[in-house]
N, C-alpha and C positions, 0 to 999 in steps of 0.2 A: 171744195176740197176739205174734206173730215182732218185727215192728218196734220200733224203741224206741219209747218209752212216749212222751217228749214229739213225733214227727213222728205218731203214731197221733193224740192231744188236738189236733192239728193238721188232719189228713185229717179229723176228725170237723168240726171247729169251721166244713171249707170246705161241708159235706154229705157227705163220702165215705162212707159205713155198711159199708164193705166190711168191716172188721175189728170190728166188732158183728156182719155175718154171719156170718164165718168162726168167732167165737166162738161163734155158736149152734150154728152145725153139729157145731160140736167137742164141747161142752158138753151140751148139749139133753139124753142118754142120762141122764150123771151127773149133772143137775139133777133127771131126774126120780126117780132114786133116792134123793138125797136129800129131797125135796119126798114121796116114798112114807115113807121112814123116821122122817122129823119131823112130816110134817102130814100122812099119809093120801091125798095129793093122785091121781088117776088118772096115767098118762103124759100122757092129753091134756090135762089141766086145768094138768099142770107145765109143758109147753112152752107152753101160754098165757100162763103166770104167769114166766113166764123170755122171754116177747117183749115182754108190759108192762114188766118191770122193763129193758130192754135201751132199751125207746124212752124210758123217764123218765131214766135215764142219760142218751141221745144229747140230750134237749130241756134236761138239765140241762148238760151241756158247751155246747151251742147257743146259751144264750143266759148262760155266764157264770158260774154256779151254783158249776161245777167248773170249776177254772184248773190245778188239777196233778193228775196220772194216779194214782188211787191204787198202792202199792205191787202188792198181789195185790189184782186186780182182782176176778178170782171171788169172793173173801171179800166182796170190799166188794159184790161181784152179788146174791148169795144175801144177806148182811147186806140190801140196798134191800128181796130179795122176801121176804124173813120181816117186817120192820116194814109192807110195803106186807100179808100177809094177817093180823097184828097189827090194821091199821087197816081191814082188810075192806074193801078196796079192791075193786070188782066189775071184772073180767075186762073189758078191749075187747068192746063190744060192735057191731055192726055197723049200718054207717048205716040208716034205710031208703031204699029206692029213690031218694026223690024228694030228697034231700038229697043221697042219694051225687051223682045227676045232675046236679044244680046247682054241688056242688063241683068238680067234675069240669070243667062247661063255664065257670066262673069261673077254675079255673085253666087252660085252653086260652086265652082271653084274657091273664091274666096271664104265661104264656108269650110273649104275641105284642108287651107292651109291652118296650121297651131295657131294658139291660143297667143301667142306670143308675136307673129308675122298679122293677125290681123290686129294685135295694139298698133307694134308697128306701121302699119300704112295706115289705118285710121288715122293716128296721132300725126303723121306727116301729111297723106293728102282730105283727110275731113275736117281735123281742127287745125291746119294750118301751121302745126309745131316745129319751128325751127332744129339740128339738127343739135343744136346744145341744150334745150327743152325736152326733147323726147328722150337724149340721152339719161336728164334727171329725173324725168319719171318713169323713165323702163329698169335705174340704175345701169348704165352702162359707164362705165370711168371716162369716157368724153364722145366727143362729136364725131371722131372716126370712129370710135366704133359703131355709133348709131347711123353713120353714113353707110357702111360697109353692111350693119343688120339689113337694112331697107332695101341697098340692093340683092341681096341674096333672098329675102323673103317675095321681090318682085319677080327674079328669077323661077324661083319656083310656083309665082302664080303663072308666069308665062309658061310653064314646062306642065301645066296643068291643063293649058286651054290648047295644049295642042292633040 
């Protein structure tokens, strides 16, 4: 990762993944040599096991977890995917169909509510944010009113999917 370390923990924190790809692209070979060397792993079971560990990273900055960039990051990469196959963590596995579909047209809705209703329910059901947390970072004067925003922006994602 070219950029300094805290505008990247930045780009990550906004969604930007771009320098989690570029890391993989770069990486991907020598992880799975290593991942051969230490744990037997095929190439395609390493680069699954280096896209897990790369998205529990980014949900771990996402939502807080990680506030400062570690030093050498690939240390701390490979350090996540040896305790994550330590703890037998199974590989991402793929929706089926009928779940893929449904998430899919739920977030096509959720796309289509303001810029403000999806801070909203991010901030409440993706990072976990308490209703006097979201309050202070939406600016809302307190807790009901960010109880009262969430339910109305739910309302209208419900009056979307119908």
């Amino acid at each position: 990762m070219s950029a300094p370390l805290a505008e990247t923990l930045t780009q990550l924190r906004i969604g930007n993944q771009k320098a989690l790809i570029d890391f993989y692209q770069r990486s991907r070979h020598l992880f799975a040599r290593w991942a051969q060397r230490k744990h037997q792993l095929a190439a395609p079971q390493a680069h699954g096991l280096l896209q897990d560990t790369l998205l529990d990273f980014y949900d771990q900055v996402a939502d807080g977890r990680i506030t400062k960039m570690p030093g050498d990051l690939r240390a701390y990469l490979y350090g996540m995917a040896q305790l994550r196959l330590a703890a037998h963590v199974p590989a991402h596995q793929p929706l089926p169909a009928a779940e893929a579909g449904r998430r899919q047209r739920l977030l096509a809705q959720f796309s289509q509510l303001g810029a403000d209703c999806q801070q909203v329910l991010t901030y409440f059901y993706f990072r976990g944010y308490n209703f006097d947390k979201m309050g202070g970072k939406m600016g809302f004067p307190n807790a009901t009113v960010a109880r009262r925003q969430k339910s109305a922006c739910l309302r209208k994602l419900y009056e979307l999917l119908k």
